[in-house]
N, C-alpha and C positions, 0 to 999 in steps of 0.2 A: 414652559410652565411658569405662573408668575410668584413673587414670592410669598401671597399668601397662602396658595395652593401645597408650593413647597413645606410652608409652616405646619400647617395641617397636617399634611402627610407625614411627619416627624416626630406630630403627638402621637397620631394615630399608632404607629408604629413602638412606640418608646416601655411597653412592658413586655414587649417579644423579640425586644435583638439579644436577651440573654437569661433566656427564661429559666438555667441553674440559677444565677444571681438571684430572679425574682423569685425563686422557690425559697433560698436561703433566708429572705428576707421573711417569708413567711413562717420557716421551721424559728426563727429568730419570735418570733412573738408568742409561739406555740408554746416551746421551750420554756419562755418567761412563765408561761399561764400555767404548765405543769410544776413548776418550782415552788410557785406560790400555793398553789392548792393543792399538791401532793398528788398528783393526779398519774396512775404507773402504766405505761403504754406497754401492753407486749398480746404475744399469741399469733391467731390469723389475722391480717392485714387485708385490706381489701381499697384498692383505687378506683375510684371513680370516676370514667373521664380521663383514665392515666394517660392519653396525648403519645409524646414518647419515654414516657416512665420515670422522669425526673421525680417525682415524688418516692417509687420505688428506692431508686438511688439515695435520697432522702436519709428515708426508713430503712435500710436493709438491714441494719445491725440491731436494730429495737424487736424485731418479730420474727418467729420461729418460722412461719411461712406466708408469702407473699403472692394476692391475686392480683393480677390487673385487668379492667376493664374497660370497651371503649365501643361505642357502638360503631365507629369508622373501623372495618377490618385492615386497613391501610397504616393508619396508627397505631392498630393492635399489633400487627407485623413490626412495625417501626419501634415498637415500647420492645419488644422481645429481641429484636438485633441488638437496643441499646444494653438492654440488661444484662445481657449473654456479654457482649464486648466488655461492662464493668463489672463481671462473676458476680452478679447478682441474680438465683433462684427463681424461679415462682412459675406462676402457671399465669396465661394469656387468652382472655377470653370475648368473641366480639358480640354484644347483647346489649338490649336497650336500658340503659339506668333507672326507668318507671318499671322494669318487668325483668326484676333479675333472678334469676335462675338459680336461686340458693335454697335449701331447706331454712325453714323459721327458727329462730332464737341460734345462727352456728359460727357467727362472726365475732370478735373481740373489739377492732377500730378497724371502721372506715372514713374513708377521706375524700373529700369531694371538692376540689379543688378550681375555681374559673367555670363553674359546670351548671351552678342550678338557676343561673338565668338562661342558659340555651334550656331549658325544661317547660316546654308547655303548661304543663298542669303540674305545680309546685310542690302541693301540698299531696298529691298522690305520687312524689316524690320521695317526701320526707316520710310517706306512710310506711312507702315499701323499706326505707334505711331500717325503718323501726322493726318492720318485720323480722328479717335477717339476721339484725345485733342480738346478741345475747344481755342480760339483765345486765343494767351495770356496764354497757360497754359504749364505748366510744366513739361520735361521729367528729369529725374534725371539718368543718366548711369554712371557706374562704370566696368572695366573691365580692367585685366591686359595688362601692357606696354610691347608691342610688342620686346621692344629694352631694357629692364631691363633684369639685371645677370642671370635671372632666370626664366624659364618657371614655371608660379605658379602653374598650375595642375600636371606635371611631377616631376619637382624637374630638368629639366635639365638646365647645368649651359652654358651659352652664347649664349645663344638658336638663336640669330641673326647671330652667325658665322655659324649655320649647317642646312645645306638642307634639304628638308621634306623626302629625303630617309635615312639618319641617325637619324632625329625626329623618325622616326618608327621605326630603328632598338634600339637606346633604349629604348624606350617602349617597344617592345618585350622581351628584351636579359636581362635588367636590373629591368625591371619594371613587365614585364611576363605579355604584355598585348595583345595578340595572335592577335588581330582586329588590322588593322589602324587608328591610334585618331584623329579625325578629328576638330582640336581645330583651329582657325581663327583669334589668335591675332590681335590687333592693335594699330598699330603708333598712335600719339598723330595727327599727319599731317593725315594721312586715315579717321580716326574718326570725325575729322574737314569736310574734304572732304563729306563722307557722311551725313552731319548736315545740313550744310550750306546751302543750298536753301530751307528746310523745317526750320529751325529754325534760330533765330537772337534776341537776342543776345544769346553767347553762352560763358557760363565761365567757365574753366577752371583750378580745382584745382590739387593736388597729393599727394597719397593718398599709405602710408609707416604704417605698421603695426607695434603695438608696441611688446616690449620685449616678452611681457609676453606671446604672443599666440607662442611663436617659439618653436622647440626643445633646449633640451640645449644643443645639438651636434652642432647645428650652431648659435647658438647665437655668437660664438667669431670672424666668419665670418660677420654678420651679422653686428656687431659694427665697426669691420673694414671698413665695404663699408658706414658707417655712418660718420666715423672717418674720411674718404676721399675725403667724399662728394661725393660720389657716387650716392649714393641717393635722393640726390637733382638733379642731372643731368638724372640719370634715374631709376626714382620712379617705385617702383614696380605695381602700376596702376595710371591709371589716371580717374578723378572724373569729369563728364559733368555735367553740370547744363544749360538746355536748353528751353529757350522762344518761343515758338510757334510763325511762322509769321503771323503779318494779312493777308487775301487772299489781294489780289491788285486787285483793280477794273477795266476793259478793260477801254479803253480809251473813252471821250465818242463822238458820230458821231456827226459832224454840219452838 
């Protein structure tokens, strides 16, 4: 393999060799945004996407009870060994994230983590959250910045200059990933767009991982776009933290 191939392969990789680190980094920004706006997490909890339940492990001490979700029953097995092995409760359930299987208005926070660009249809995504949440409750979404250096699942770099017929021929050519990857980034403006009439208020943090989860092949890259400030203008995800609206009440007849 030559060394650009190697190089590649080493972004590509670089937010899943320690993905506690890269959760922490994210409860790190969460935290900030609850401090500042008083914002009190507790009750039923619900993952979305919970992978193998690092976010449960997260949260375990903030909520009275704990769902995990995952439409891979393999993952959902995997979230439930890890949680059982660090005596963390909860129930494990494998179900599609557009079509979840809960009565309306019975959840407090959910958390949706890496998960609403693998979602086809987004915005009957964010319908169904809404459905679920109770008045006033809390969706927590994190997912990579659509317009950052770097496509996080690939490793490719300026992923906003190249159309989705070059996205797939590096995946193929460089990555050897024979399928079309159907990843759905999004802008920080998109992700507004689809919040906004199911939720208010909605805060907005970002959310840059630290050294230590990187390769050391690009670490000197990486300090660079820090050093630039790059980073700050376009953070490698962006972190929502979002308030469920009251329903509004029709108007009433005289």
């Amino acid at each position: 393999m030559n060394r650009f191939k190697q190089f590649q392969r080493s972004i590509a990789y670089f937010a899943y060799l320690n993905p506690f680190v890269r959760f922490r980094s994210i409860k790190e920004v969460i935290n900030g945004i609850q401090a500042n706006k008083d914002i009190e997490m507790s009750g039923l909890y619900l993952d979305l996407g919970c992978g193998k339940g690092y976010a449960s492990l997260m949260f375990k001490d903030c909520f009275s009870e704990i769902i995990n979700l995952d439409v891979n029953k393999k993952k959902t097995k995997l979230c439930k060994q890890n949680c059982c092995e660090n005596g963390v409760k909860g129930h494990f359930i494998t179900a599609d994230a557009s079509k979840l299987p809960f009565r309306k208005s019975c959840i407090n926070v959910i958390s949706a983590f890496s998960l609403i660009e693998h979602i086809q249809n987004q915005s009957v995504f964010i319908k169904e959250i809404n459905q679920v949440l109770q008045k006033g409750g809390i969706l927590l979404m994190q997912f990579p910045n659509a317009n950052s250096f770097i496509e996080a699942h690939t490793g490719m770099l300026l992923p906003t200059l190249c159309g989705k017929r070059l996205f797939n021929l590096y995946c193929k050519h460089i990555l050897r990933i024979q399928k079309n990857v159907n990843i759905q980034n999004l802008t920080k403006t998109k992700a507004t767009e689809l919040c906004k009439n199911s939720f208010g208020p909605i805060y907005i943090g970002k959310c840059n991982y630290c050294e230590e989860i990187l390769m050391p092949k690009i670490k000197g890259l990486y300090r660079l776009f820090r050093k630039l400030k790059i980073l700050e203008l376009f953070p490698l995800s962006w972190i929502f933290v979002c308030i469920k609206k009251p329903r509004s009440l029709p108007p009433l007849k005289v």
